[in-house]
N, C-alpha and C positions, 0 to 999 in steps of 0.2 A: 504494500500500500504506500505508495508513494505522497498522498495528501497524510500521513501518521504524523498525528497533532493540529493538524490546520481544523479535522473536523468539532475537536472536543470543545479548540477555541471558542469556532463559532457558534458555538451552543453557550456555553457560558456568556458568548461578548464580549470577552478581552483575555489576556493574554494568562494562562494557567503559569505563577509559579511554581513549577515542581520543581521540589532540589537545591531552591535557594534558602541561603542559611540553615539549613538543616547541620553542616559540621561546627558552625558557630553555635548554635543551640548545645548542642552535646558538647561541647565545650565550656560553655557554660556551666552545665548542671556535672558535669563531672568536677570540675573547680569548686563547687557552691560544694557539693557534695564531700570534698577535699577539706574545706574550710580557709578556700583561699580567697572566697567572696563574702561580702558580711551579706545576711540574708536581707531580703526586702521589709522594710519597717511594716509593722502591723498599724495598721488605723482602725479605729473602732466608728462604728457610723455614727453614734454622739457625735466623737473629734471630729469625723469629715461634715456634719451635719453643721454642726457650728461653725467649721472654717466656712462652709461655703457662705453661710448668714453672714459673719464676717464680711466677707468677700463685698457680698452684694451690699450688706448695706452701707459701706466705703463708699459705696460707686455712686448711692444716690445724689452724695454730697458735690459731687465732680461739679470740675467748670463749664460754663456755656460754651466754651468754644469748639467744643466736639460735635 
């Protein structure tokens, strides 16, 4: 089959990455795994719940020139 890939493309509508970053991933969790990555901070939805109120109500204050 000489169209091999063109057809699955065009069924999805853009371009299938297969295979990209897949050895950076395992690189990754093999490292994490090693203890040579500090792990991804834990946020609890309270904390994100109130950064984002934070956030927004910052924003109400902003200047007119935007």
């Amino acid at each position: 089959d000489e169209l091999r890939g063109l057809k699955e493309n065009v069924i999805v509508g853009r371009l299938i990455p297969a295979g990209t970053g897949y050895a950076y991933h395992q690189d990754r969790m093999r490292r994490r795994a090693a203890g040579e990555l500090p792990a991804a901070p834990q946020v609890t939805a309270e904390d994100a719940s109130a950064s984002l109120a934070e956030l927004l109500n910052a924003g109400l204050g902003g200047s007119d020139n935007e």
